[in-house]
C-alpha positions in Angstrom: 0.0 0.0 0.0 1.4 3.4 -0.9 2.1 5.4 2.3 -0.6 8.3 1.9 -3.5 5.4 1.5 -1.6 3.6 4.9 -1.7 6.8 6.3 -5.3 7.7 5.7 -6.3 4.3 6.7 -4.2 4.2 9.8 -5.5 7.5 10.9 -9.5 6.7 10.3 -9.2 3.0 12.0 -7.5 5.2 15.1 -10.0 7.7 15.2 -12.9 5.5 14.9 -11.8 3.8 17.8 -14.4 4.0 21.8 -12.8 5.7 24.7 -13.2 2.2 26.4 -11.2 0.1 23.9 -8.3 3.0 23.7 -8.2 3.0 27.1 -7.6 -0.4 27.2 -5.2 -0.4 24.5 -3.1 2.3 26.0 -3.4 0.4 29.6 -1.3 -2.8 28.1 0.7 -0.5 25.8 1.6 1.2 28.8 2.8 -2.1 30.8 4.5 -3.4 28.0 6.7 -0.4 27.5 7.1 -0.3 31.2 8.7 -3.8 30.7 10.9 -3.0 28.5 12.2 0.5 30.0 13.5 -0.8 33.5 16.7 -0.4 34.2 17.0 2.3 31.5 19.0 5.0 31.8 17.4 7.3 29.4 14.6 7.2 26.6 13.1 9.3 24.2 9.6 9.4 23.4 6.8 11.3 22.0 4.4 13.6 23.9 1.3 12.1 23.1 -1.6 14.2 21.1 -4.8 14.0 19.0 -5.6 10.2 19.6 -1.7 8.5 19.7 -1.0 6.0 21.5 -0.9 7.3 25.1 2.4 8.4 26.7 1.9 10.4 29.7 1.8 7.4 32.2 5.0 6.2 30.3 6.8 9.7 31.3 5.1 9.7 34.6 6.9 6.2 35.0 10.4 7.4 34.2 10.1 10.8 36.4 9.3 8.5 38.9 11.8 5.9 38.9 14.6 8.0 37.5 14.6 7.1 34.2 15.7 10.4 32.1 13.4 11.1 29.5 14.2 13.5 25.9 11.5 14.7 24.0 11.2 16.4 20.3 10.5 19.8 18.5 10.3 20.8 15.4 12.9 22.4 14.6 12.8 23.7 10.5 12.6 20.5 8.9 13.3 18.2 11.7 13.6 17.9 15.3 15.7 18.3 18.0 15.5 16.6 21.3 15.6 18.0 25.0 15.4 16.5 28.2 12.8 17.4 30.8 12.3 16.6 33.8 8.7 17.2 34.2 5.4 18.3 32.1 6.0 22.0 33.7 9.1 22.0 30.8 6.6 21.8 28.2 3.8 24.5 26.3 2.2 24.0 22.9 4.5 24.7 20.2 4.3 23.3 16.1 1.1 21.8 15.3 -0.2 21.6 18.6 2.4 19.3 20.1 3.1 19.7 23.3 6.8 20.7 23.3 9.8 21.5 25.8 10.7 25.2 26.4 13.2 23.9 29.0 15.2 21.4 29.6 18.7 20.6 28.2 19.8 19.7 24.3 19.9 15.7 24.2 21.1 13.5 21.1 19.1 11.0 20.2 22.0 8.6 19.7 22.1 8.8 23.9 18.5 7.6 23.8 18.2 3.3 24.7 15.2 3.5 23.0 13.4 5.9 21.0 9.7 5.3 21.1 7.9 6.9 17.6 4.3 7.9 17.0 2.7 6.4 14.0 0.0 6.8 12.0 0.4 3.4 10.1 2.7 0.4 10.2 3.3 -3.2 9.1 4.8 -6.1 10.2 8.1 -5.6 8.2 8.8 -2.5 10.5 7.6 0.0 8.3 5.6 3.4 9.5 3.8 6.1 8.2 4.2 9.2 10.0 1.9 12.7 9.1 4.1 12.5 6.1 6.6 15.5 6.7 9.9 13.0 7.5 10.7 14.7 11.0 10.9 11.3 12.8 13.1 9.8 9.8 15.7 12.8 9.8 16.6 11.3 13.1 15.8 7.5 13.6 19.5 6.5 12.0 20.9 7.6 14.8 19.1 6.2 17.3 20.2 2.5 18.4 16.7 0.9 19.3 13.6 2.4 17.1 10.0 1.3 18.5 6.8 2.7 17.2 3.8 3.0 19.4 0.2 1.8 17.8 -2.9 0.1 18.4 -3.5 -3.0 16.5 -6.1 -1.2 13.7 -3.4 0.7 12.4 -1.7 -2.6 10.9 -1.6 -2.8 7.0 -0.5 -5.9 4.7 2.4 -3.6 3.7 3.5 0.0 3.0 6.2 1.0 0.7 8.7 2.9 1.6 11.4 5.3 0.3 15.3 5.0 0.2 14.8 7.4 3.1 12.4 6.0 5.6 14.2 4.4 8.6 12.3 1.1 9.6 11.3 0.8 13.2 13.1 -2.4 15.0 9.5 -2.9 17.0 5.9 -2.0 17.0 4.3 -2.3 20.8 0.8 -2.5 20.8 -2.4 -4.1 22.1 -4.1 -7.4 22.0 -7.2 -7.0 20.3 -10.2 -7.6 22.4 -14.3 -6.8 22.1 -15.1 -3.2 21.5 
């Protein structure tokens, strides 16, 4: 599937989506990234908006337990990471996002794992973003890439470019009854 039909798709199964299932889904998304971030020095991750995959109990998590946590804005054409130590360090910037206006300048590469929003992905580790490239000007340096979803954004397959970065894990949901 070309990447503008994926991302389409992704975004309508996401939005049509109940409060109760997304609160599920986001419960064991939640647990599962939990799993995999102790013992973790530092993450990056998105600050979730407009019906992603929830991330606030994930940062909650790592202010928590001392888990050091970066987090993007755009930046021209792509982004740029800072670390914050709480949601005070962020205001709405770009597009809505919820971004830092303090905190300290962080490279990615210093990130375990870099946790990506998505609007689409497949099983081969592909992802569709909003379709401006921010996330991909910056995944190749980051060692471990893991997208964030719930399970009706999976497609058969989405082609990609020379330049998308593929994602070395999705986390996401088991599907139950809506």
């Amino acid at each position: 599937m070309d990447k503008n039909s994926a991302r389409k798709r992704g975004l309508e199964s996401r939005a049509s989506l109940s409060d109760v299932q997304r609160e599920a889904y986001d419960a064991q998304i939640t647990s599962r990234v939990i799993d995999r971030i102790r013992g973790k020095s530092m993450i990056g991750i998105y600050v979730s908006m407009k019906g992603e995959a929830d991330t606030h109990r994930i940062i909650d998590y790592c202010f928590s337990t001392g888990i050091r946590v970066m987090v993007p804005k755009t930046v021209k054409n792509t982004l740029e990471f800072y670390e914050i130590t709480s949601f005070d360090d962020l205001r709405k910037g770009c597009f809505g996002v919820m971004e830092p206006v303090k905190g300290s300048p962080a490279d990615p590469a210093c990130a375990e794992i870099m946790f990506v929003p998505l609007s689409a992905f497949d099983r081969d580790g592909h992802r569709t973003g909003y379709g401006k490239g921010y996330y991909d000007s910056v995944l190749g340096r980051c060692p471990v890439k893991i997208g964030l979803a719930y399970p009706e954004q999976e497609t058969d397959h989405i082609e990609t470019d020379p330049w998308d970065i593929d994602l070395d894990e999705i986390i996401t949901a088991d599907i139950t009854e809506k």
